[in-house]
TIVO-2410 file (N, C-alpha, C; in nm, 3 decimals):
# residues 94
REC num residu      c1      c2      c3 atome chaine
REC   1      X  16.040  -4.402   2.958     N      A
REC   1      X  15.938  -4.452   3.046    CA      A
REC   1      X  15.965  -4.600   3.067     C      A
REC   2      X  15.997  -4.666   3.196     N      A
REC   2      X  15.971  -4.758   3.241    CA      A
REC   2      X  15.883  -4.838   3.275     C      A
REC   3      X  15.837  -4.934   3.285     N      A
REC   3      X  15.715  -5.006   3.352    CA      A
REC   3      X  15.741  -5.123   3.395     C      A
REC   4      X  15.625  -5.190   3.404     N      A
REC   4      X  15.574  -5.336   3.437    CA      A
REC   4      X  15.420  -5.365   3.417     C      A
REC   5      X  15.391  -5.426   3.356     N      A
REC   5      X  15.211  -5.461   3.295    CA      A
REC   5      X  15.143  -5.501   3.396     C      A
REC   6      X  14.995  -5.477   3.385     N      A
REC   6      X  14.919  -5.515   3.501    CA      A
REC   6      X  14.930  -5.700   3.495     C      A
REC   7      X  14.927  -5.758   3.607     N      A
REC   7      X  14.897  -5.875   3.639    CA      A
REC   7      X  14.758  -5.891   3.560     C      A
REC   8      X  14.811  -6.020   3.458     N      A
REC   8      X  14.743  -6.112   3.374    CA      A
REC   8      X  14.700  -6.059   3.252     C      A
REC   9      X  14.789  -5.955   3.227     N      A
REC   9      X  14.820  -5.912   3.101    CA      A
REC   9      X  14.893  -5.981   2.972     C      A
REC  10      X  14.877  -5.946   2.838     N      A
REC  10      X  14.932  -6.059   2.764    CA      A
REC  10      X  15.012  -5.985   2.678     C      A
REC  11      X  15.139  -6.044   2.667     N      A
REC  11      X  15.255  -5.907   2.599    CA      A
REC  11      X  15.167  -5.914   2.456     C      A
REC  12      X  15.123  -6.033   2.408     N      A
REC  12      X  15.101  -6.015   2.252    CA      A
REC  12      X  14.946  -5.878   2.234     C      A
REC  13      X  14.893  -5.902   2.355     N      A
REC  13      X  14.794  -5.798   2.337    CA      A
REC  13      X  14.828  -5.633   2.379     C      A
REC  14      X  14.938  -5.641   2.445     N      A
REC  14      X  14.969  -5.505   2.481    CA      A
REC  14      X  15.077  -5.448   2.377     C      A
REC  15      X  15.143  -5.535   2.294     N      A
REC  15      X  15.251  -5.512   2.192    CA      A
REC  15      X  15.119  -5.477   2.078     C      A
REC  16      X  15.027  -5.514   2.057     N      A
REC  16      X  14.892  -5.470   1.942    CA      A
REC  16      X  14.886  -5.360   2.014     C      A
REC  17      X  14.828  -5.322   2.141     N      A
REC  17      X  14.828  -5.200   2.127    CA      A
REC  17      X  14.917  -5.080   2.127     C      A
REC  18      X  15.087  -5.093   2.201     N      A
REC  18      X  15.145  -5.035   2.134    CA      A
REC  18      X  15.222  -4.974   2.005     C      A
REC  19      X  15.157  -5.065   1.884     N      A
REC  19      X  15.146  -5.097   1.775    CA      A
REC  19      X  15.097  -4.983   1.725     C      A
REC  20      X  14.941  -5.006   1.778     N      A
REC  20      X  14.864  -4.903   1.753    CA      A
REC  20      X  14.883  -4.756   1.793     C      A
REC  21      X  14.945  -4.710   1.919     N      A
REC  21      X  15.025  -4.612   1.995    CA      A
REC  21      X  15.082  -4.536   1.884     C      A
REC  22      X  15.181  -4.623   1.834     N      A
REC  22      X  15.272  -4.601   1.782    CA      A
REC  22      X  15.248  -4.502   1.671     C      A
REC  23      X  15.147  -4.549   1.556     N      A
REC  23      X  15.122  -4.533   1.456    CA      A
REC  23      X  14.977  -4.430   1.454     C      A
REC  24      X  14.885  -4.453   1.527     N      A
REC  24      X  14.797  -4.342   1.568    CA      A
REC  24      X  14.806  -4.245   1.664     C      A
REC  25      X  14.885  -4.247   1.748     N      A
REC  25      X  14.910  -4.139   1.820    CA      A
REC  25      X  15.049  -4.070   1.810     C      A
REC  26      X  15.189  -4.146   1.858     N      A
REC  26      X  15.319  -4.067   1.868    CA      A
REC  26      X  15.353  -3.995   1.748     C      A
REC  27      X  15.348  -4.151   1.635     N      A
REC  27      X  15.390  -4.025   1.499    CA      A
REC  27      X  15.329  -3.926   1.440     C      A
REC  28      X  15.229  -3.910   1.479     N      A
REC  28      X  15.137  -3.744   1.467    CA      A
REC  28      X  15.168  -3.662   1.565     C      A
REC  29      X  15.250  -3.685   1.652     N      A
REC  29      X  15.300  -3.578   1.755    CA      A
REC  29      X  15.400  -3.506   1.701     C      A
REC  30      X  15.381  -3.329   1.658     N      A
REC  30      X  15.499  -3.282   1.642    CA      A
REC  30      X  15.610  -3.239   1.725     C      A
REC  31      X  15.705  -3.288   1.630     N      A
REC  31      X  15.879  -3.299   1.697    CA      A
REC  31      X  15.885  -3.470   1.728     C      A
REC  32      X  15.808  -3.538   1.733     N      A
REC  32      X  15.888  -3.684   1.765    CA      A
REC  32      X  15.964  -3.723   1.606     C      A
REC  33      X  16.068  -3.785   1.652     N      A
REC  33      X  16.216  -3.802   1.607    CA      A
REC  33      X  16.190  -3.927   1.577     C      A
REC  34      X  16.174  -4.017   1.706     N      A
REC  34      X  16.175  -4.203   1.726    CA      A
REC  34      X  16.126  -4.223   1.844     C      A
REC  35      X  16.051  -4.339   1.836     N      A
REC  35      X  16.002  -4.396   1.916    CA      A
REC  35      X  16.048  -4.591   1.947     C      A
REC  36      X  16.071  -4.619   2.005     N      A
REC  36      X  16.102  -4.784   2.034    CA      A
REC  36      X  16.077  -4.811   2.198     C      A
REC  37      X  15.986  -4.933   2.133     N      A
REC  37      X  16.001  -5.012   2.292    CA      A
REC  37      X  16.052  -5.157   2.280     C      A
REC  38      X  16.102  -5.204   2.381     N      A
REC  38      X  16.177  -5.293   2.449    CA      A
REC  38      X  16.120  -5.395   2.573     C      A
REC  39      X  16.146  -5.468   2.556     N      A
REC  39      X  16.139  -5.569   2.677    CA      A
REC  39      X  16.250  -5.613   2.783     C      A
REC  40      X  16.288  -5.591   2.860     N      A
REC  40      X  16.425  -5.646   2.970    CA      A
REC  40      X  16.403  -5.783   2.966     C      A
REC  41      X  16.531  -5.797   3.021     N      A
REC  41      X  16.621  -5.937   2.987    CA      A
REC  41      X  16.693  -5.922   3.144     C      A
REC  42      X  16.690  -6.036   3.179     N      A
REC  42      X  16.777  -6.114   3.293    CA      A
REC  42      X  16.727  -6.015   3.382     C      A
REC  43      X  16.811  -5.938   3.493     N      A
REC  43      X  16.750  -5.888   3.579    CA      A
REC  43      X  16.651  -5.762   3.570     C      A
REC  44      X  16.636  -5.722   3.422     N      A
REC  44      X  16.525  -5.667   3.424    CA      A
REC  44      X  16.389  -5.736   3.347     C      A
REC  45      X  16.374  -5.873   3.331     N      A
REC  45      X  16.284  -5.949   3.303    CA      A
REC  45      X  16.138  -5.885   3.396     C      A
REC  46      X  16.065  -5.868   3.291     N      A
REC  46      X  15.894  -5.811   3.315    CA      A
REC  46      X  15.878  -5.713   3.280     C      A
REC  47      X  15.999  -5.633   3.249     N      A
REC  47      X  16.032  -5.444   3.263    CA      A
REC  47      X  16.004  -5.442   3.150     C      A
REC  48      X  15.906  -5.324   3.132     N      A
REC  48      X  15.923  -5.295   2.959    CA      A
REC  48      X  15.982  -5.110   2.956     C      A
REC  49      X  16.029  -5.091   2.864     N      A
REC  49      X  16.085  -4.953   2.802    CA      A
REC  49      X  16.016  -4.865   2.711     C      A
REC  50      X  15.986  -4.727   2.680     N      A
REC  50      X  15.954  -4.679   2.581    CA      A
REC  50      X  16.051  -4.579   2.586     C      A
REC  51      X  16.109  -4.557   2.464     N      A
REC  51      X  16.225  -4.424   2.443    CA      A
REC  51      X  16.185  -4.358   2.330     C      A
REC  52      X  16.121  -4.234   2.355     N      A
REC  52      X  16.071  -4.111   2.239    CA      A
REC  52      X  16.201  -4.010   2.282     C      A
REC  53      X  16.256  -3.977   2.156     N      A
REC  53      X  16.322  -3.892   2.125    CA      A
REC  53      X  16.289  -3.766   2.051     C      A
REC  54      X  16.248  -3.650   2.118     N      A
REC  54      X  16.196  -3.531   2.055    CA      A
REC  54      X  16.301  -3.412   2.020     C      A
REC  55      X  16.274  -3.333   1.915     N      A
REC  55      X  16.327  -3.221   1.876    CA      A
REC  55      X  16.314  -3.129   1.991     C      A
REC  56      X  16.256  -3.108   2.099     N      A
REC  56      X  16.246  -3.048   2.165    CA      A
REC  56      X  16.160  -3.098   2.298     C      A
REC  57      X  16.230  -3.048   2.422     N      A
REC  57      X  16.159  -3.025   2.585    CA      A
REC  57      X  15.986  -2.985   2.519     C      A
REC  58      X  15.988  -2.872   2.456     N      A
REC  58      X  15.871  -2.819   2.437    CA      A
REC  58      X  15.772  -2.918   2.371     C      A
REC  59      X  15.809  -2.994   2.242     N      A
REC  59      X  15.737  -3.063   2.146    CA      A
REC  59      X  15.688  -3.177   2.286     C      A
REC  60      X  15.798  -3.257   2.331     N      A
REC  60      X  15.764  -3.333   2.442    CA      A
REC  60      X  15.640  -3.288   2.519     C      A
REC  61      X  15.650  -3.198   2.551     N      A
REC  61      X  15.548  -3.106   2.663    CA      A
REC  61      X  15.408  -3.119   2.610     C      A
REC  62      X  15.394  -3.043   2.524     N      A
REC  62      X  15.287  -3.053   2.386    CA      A
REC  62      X  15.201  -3.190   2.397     C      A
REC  63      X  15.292  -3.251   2.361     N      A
REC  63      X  15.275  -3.396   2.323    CA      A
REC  63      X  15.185  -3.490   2.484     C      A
REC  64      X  15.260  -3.475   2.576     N      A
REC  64      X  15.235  -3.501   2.692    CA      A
REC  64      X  15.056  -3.434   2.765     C      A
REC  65      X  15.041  -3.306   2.680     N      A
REC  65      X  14.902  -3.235   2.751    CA      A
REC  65      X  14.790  -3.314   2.630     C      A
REC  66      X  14.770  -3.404   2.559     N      A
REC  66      X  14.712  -3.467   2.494    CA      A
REC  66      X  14.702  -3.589   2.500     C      A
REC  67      X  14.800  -3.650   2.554     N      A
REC  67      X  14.826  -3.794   2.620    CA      A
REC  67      X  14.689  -3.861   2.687     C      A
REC  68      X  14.659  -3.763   2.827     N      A
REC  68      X  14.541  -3.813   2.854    CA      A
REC  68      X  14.381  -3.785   2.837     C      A
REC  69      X  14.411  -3.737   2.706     N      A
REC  69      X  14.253  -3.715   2.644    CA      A
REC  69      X  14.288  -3.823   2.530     C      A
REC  70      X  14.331  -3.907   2.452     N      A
REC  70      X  14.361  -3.982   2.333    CA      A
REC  70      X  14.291  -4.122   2.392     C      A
REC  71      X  14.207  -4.184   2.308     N      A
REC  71      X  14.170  -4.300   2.325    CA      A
REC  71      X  14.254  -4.430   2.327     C      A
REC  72      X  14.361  -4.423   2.226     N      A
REC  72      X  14.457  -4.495   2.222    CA      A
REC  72      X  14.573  -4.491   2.310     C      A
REC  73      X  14.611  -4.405   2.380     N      A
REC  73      X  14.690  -4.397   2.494    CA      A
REC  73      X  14.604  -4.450   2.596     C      A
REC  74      X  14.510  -4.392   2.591     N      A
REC  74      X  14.458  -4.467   2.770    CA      A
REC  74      X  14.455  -4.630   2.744     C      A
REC  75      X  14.402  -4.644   2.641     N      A
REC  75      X  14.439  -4.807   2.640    CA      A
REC  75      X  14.566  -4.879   2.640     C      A
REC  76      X  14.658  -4.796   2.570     N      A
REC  76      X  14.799  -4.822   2.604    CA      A
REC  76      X  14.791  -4.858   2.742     C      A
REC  77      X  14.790  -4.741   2.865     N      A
REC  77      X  14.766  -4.741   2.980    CA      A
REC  77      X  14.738  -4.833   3.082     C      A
REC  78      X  14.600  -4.847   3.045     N      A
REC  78      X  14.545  -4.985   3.088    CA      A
REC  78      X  14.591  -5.112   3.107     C      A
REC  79      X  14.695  -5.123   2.986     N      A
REC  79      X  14.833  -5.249   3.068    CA      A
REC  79      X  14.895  -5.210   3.126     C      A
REC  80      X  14.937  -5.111   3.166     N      A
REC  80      X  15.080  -5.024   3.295    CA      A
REC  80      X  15.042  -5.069   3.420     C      A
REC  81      X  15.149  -5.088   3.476     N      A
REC  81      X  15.091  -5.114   3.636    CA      A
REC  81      X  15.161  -4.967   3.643     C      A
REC  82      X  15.042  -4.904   3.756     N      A
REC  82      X  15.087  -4.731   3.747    CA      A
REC  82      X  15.232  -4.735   3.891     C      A
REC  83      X  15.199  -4.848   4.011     N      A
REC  83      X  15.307  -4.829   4.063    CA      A
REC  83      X  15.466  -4.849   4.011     C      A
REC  84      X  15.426  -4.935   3.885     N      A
REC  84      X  15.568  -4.954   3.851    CA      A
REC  84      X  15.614  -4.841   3.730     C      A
REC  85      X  15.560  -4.778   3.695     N      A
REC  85      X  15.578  -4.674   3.617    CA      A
REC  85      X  15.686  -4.551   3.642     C      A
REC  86      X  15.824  -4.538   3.583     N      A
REC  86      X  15.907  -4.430   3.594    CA      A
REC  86      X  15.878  -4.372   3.482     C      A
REC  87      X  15.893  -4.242   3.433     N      A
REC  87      X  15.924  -4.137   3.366    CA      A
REC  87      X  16.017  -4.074   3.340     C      A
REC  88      X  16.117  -4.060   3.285     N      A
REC  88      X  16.280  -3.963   3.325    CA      A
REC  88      X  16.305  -3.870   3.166     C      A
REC  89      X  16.359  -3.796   3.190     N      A
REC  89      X  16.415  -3.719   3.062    CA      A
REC  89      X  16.548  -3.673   3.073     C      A
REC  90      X  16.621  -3.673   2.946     N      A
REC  90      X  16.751  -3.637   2.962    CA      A
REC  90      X  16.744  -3.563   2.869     C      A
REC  91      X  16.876  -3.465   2.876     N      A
REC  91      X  16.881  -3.443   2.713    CA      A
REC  91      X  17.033  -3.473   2.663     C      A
REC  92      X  17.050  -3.421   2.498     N      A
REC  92      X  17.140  -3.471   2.448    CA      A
REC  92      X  17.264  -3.413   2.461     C      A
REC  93      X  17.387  -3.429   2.473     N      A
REC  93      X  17.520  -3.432   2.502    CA      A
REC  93      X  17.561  -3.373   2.377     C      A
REC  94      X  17.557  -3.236   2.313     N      A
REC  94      X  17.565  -3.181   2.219    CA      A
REC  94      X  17.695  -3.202   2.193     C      A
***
């Protein structure tokens, strides 16, 4: 997942709440592997990253139909600017 934060957002307050993301919501998701986010640099300066790596398409799936009932995700949320928001999945190169 890609992004960009809403205008007049503050990384130190949106890094607390993906903090919180992190630790109350993803790692209770079964099948997540890892989770890390990132900030861009040079021409992707503003961009932020999240990369969850799941045991499975399915666990992902799962995981995703709970997303927007969780209190702590929607606040995650709430810093996203939704137009700048990508989503992509790959999988692994066995």
């Amino acid at each position: 997942m890609t992004f960009r934060l809403v205008d007049g957002a503050e990384d130190a307050a949106f890094l607390a709440v993906d903090k919180r993301l992190q630790s109350d919501f993803a790692y209770r998701q079964p099948g997540l592997l890892r989770r890390t986010t990132g900030r861009g640099q040079g021409e992707r300066a503003g961009e932020w990253i999240v990369i969850d790596l799941w045991y499975s398409a399915e666990d992902a799936d799962n995981s995703a139909t709970r997303w927007d009932d969780d209190p702590t995700a929607l606040e995650f949320m709430s810093f996203v600017d939704s137009s700048s928001l990508e989503v992509r999945r790959y999988t692994d190169l066995d």
